[in-house]
Every structure is written in structure tokens, then in C-alpha cells.
C-alpha positions in Angstrom: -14.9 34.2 162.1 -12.5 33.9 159.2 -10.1 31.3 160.2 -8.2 30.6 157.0 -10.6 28.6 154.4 -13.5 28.2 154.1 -13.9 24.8 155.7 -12.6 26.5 158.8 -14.9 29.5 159.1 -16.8 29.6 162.4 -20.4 31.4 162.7 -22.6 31.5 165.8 -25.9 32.3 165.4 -28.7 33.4 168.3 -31.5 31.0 168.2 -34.2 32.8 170.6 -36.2 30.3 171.4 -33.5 28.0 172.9 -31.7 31.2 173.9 -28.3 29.8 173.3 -26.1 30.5 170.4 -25.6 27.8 167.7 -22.4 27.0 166.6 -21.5 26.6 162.3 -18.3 25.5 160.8 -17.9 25.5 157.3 -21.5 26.4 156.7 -23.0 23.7 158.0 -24.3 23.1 161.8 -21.1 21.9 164.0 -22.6 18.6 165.8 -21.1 16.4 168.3 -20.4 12.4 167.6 -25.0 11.9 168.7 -25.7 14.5 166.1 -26.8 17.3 168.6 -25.6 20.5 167.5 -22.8 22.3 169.6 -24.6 25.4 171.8 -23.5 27.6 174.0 -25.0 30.5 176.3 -22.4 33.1 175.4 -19.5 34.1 173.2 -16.7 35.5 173.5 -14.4 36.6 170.6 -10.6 37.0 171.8 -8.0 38.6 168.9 -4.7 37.6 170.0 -1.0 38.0 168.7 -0.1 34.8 166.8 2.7 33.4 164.7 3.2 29.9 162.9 5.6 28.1 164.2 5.9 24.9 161.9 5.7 23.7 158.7 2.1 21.7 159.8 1.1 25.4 160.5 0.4 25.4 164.6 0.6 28.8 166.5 2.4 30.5 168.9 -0.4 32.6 170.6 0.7 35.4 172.8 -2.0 35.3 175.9 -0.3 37.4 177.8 -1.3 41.1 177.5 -4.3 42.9 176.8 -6.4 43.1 173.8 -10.1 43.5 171.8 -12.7 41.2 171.0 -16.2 40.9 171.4 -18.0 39.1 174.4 -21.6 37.9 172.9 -24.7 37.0 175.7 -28.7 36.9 175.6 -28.1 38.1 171.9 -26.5 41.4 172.3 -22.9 41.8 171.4 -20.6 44.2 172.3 -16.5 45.5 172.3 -14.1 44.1 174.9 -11.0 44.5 176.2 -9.5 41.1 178.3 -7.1 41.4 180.2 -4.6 38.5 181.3 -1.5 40.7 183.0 0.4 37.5 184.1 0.4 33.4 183.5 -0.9 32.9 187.0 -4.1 35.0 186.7 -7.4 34.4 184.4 -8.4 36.1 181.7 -10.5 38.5 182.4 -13.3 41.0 180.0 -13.9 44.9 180.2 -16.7 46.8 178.8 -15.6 50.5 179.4 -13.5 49.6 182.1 -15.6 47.4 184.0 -15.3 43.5 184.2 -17.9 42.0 183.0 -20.2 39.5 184.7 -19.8 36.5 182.7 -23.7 34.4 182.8 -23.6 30.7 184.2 -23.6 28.2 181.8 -21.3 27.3 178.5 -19.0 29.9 177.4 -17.1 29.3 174.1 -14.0 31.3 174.1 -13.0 32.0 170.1 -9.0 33.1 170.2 -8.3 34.9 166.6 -5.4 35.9 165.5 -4.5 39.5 165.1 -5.6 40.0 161.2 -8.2 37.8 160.8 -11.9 39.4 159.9 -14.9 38.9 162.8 -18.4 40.5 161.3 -20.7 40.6 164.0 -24.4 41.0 162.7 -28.0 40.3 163.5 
């Protein structure tokens, strides 16, 4: 997930034996303060409308509306619509029109802005 710079580019990768994905920033493993690298059970890429707002470059995301990504579980990924039609209801993903049946366990939820490159890949 190209975020800007290098520093900030995001990969997950499918470890199969752990069957979680593995979380990268900037090439290297993203870890928390103990050193254990950040995993989670599924992924799921959001591309939303965004716009810098300041001079420190924060953003404005629109999460209102519909859009693509990519939801990513057991090591399979594949194209999504989500769907959030107001501020009161959850987001929710669509594989050809049906929700999709998210697994238990830690979902990571990437928001990328409209533009930005996602390569999905073995």
C-alpha cells in the first residue's frame, strides 16, 4: 500500500503456518513496544475520497458513500464494495452483492485514499 514515501508503505504478508497476515511498514516487520510483530486474521483494503486539509498534511476522509477495496482472509483476496450509506450505520463489505461474513478475530481496516497504488500478490 503506497502511502506516500517509502517509510510509510504498508505490506501484509500470509504467513501459513500461523495463518495470520503479518504486517510490514517501511520494509521492515511492524512490531509493538515487546517486539512481537503486529498480526492480524484478515485485511481489508478501503479506497476512500480524501483531501489535505493542513499545512502538517492530515486528511479529510469522506466515509460516507460507497466504494472498492479489497477484503483479504485465510490468504485469498478478493474485490469489494463497502458500503456506509449514513454516519449512524457500520461499514459494511460486498462481494458481488452479498455482505460478506467477516471471520472472528483481528481485522485491520487499511483506508487509502482515492489515487494511491494497492498491488495485491502472492
Amino acid at each position: 500500500i503506497d502511502y506516500s514515501t517509502s517509510s510509510y508503505e504498508v505490506k501484509f504478508a500470509y504467513d501459513d503456518l500461523i495463518k495470520k497476515y503479518v504486517r510490514y511498514q517501511g520494509g521492515k516487520k511492524h512490531a509493538n513496544h515487546d517486539g512481537d510483530a503486529l498480526t492480524a486474521d484478515m485485511v481489508i483494503v478501503s479506497f476512500m475520497q480524501a483531501s489535505t486539509i493542513d499545512a502538517a498534511g492530515r486528511l479529510d476522509i469522506e466515509t460516507i458513500g460507497q466504494g472498492n477495496g479489497f477484503a483479504c482472509m485465510r490468504g485469498v483476496c478478493r474485490e469489494i464494495v463497502w458500503k456506509k450509506p449514513s454516519p449512524g450505520e457500520r461499514i459494511k463489505f460486498f462481494v458481488n452483492n452479498q455482505e460478506i461474513e467477516l471471520h472472528s478475530g483481528v481485522a485491520w481496516i487499511e483506508i487509502v485514499p482515492l489515487g494511491r497504488s494497492v498491488e495485491i500478490g502472492e
